[in-house]
C-alpha positions as CSV (number, residue, x, y, z in Angstrom):
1,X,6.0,13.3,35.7
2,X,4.6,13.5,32.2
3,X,3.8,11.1,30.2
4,X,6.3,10.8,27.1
5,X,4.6,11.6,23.8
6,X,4.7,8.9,21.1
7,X,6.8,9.0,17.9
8,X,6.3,6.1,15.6
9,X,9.0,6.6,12.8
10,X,8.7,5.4,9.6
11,X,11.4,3.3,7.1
12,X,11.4,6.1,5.0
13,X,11.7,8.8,7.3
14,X,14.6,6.7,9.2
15,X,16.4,6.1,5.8
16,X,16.3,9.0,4.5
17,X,17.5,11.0,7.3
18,X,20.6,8.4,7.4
19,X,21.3,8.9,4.2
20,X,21.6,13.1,4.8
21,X,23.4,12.4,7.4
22,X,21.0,14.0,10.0
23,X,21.0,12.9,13.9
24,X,17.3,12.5,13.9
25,X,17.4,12.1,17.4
26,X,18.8,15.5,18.2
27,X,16.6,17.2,16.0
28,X,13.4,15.5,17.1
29,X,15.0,16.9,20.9
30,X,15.2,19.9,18.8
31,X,11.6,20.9,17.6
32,X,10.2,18.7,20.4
33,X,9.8,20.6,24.0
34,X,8.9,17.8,25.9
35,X,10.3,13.7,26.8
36,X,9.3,12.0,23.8
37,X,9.6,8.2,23.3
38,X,10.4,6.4,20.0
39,X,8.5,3.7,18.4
40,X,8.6,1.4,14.9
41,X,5.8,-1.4,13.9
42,X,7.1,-4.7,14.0
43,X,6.9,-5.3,10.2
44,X,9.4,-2.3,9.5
45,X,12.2,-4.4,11.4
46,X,12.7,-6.9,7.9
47,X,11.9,-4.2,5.6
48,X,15.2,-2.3,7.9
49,X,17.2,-5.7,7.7
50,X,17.4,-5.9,4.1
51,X,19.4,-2.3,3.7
52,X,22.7,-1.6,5.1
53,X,21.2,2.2,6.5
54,X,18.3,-0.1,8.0
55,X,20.9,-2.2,9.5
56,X,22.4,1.2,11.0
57,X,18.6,2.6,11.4
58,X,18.2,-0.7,13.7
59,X,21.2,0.1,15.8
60,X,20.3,3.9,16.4
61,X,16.8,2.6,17.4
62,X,18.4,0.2,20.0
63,X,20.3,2.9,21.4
64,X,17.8,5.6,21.7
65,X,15.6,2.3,23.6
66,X,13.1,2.5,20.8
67,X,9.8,-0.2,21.3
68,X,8.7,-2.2,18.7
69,X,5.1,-2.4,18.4
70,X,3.9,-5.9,18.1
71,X,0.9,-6.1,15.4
72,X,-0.7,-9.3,14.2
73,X,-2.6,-7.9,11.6
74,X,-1.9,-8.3,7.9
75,X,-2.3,-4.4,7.1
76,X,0.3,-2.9,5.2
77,X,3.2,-1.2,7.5
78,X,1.3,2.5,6.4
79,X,-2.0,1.4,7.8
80,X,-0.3,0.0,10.7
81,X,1.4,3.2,11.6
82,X,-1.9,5.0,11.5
83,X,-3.9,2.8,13.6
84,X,-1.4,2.8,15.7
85,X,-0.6,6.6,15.4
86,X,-4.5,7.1,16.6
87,X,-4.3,4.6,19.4
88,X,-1.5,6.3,21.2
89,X,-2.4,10.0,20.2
90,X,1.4,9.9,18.8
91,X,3.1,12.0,15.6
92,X,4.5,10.0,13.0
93,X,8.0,11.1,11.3
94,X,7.9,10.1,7.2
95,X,8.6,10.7,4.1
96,X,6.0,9.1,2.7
97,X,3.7,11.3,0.8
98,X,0.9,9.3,0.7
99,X,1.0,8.5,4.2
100,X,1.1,11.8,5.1
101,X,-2.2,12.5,3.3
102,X,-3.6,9.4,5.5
103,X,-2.2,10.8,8.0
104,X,-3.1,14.7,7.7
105,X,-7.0,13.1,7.1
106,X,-7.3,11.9,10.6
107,X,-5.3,15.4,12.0
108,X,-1.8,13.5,13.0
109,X,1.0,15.6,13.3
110,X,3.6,14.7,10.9
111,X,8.0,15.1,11.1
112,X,9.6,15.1,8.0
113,X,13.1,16.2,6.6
114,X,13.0,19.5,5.3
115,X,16.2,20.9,3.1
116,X,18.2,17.5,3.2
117,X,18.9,18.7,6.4
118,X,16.6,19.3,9.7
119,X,13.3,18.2,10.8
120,X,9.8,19.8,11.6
121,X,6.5,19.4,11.8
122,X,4.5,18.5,8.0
């Protein structure tokens, strides 16, 4: 069986599709063709508490048996995401322009909402 490719969502990404109102999940299944697993760095879980969409964001993530990657580092959440993004050879869903820039430099594949209203590939 194959190996389930990493997705490491970040807060924006996960709030902003809330907010539009957009089953990430299904759309990820959507431009996706293969198992996929779902991933967030520890330090996005109290940057999720404080917002009530983050609160619901934390619940979806629970339910779709999303890990949370355990980091002991005192990078920022961004530089987190992209050392963990290279470790696991994973695409990373944002919204985050500047990550994506970090991203795009080191030739991750990035998701992002597109329209208010689906996903695909940055």
């Amino acid at each position: 069986m194959q190996t389930p490719k990493p997705i490491i969502l970040d807060t924006s990404f996960l709030l902003f599709a809330l907010k539009q109102k957009i089953d990430f999940y299904a759309e990820l299944r959507r431009i996706i063709d293969t198992n996929f697993k779902l991933y967030i760095v520890d330090k996005q879980v109290p940057e999720l508490e404080k917002r009530e969409l983050g609160k619901l964001a934390l619940k979806l993530l629970k339910h779709y048996k999303a890990s949370i990657i355990k980091t002991t580092s005192k990078k920022s959440v961004d530089d987190l995401i992209l050392e963990q993004a290279l470790a696991k050879d994973a695409y990373v869903a944002t919204q985050d322009r500047k990550l994506k820039k970090k991203l795009k430099e080191h030739n991750i594949k990035t998701i992002t909402v597109r329209q208010k209203s689906y996903l695909d590939f940055g």
